[in-house]
N, C-alpha and C positions, 0 to 999 in steps of 0.2 A: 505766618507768625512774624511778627515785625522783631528787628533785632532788637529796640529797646526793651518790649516784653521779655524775648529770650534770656538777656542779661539781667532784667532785675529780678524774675519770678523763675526762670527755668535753671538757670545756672546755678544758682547755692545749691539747689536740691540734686542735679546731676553731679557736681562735685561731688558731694556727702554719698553716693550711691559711687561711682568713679573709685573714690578713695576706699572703699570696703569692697568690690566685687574686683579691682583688679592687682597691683601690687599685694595688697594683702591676701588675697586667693590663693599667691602661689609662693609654695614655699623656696625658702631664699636657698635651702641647703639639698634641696630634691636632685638626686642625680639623674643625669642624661634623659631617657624617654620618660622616666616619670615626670623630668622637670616641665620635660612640653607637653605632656597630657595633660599635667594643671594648668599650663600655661591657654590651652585650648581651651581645656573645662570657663575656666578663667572668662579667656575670651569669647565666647559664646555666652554666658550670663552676660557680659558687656553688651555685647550685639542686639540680647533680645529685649533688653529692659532699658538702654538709652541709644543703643545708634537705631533701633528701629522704628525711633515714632519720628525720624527725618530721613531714612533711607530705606524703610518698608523691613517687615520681617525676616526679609532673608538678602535684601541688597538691592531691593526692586522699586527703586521709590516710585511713584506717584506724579508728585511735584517738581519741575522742572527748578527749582531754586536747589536742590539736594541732588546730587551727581548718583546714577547707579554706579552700585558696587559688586555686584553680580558677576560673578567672572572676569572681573578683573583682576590685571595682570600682577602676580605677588609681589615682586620686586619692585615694582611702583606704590600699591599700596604702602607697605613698607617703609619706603621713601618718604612719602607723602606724609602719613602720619607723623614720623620722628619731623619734617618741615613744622607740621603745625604743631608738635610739643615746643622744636627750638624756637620756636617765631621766626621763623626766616622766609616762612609763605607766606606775604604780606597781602595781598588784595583784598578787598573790603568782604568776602562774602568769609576769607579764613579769621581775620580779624574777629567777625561778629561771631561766626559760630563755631570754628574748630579748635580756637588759641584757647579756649577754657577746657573746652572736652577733651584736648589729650595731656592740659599740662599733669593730670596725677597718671597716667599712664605709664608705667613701664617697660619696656623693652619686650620685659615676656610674654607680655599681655599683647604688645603689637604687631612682635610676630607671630601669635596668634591669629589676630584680627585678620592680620594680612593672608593667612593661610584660612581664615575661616570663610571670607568673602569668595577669595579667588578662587574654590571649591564648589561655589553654586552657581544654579544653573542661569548663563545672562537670558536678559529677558531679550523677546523677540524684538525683529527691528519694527517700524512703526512706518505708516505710508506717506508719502508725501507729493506734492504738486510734481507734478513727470517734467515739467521743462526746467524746473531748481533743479529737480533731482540728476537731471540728464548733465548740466553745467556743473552740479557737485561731484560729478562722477568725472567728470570728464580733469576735474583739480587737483582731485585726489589720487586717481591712477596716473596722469601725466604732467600735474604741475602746468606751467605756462614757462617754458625757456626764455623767452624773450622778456619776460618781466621779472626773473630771475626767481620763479617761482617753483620750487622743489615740489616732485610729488607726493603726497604724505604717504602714498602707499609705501613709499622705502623705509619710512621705518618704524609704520605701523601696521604694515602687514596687506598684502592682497585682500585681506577679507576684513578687513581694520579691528583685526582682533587683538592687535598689539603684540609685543614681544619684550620680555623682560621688565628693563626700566624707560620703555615707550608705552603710553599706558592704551588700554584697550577701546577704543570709540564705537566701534558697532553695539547700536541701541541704544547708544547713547542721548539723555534728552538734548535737543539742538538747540533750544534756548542755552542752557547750561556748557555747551561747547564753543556758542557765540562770545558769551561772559567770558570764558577762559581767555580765548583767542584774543578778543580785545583788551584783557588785564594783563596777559603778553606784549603784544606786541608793544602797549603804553607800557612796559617794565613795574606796572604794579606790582607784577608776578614775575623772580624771577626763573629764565627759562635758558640759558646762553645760547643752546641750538636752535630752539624756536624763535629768539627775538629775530637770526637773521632768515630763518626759512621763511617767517608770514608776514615778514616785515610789509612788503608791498603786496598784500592781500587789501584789498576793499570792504565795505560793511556787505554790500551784494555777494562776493568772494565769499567774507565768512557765512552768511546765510545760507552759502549751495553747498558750500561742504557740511556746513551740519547738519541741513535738510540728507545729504546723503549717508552720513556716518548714522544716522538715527534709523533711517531704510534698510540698515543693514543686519 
């Protein structure tokens, strides 16, 4: 789906669906665990009728243009989302499709979302060429010292499952990890830790660690 379609034909109608399944879902005055059980109820009608026809039914997309959401990590999530309500995650792919989808979202709705994704099951890793994979592998657990190149495993986990607000890459599609990496490191995206860990990553660089974060 090209972004100009998305914005002229998909957007009004996801708003007008946004604005009725999610603030309005949940009531303003709901105390404590009632509040977040609507807030889930809430988020879950969200999940299945507009984040699923770009991230799959349950977080599993498809298409490498739409990041899985599948077991990712809540505090990121989280994060994330309120980035693309405030506009402050600027790169061209939050621009076209995220800055409309979460500006009627509220809070309760997001940490739903984020507690709803990061509950399901990630999808399996996916196979890839063994001499990228072996150079991806080798980035990611030990970095390159002499190029001042940090290993991602510190702090996205030995098993790049992520931790926290380091978000989770195993399984991730590797096209879509390539895009991030380079809307960092050019600061389209900002990232303060990441601009100086991948700063001197190469396009071959980010190729083998995605090729590896997706194997996983």
């Amino acid at each position: 789906m090209s972004s100009s379609i998305y914005t002229y034909r998909v957007r009004p109608v996801v708003a007008s669906l946004l604005l009725a399944l999610s603030g309005a879902a949940v009531a303003q005055d709901a105390p404590g665990a009632n509040a977040i059980a609507q807030a889930d109820q809430a988020a879950q009608k969200v999940a299945a009728t507009i984040c699923a026809s770009c991230h799959g039914a349950t977080g599993t997309s498809t298409s490498p243009l739409f990041p899985r959401l599948a077991g990712q990590q809540e505090a990121y999530l989280n994060a994330q989302l309120k980035a693309f309500k405030g506009k402050t995650r600027g790169e061209q792919d939050a621009h076209d499709y995220m800055w409309g989808m979460a500006t009627l979202l509220d809070d309760a709705v997001i940490d739903g979302l984020s507690r709803y994704y990061a509950a399901q099951k990630p999808a399996p890793g996916m196979p890839g060429d063994p001499a990228l994979l072996a150079r991806g592998k080798v980035l990611y657990e030990q970095g390159e010292p002499a190029r001042q190149v940090a290993a991602c495993s510190a702090c996205h986990g030995e098993n790049a499952a992520g931790v926290s607000i380091f978000p989770r890459l195993a399984g991730q599609h590797a096209a879509y990890v390539v895009r991030q990496l380079d809307a960092i490191q050019h600061k389209f995206r900002d990232s303060p830790v990441m601009h100086g860990v991948i700063k001197e990553l190469d396009p071959a660089d980010m190729k083998a660690v995605a090729a590896y974060v997706q194997s996983r």
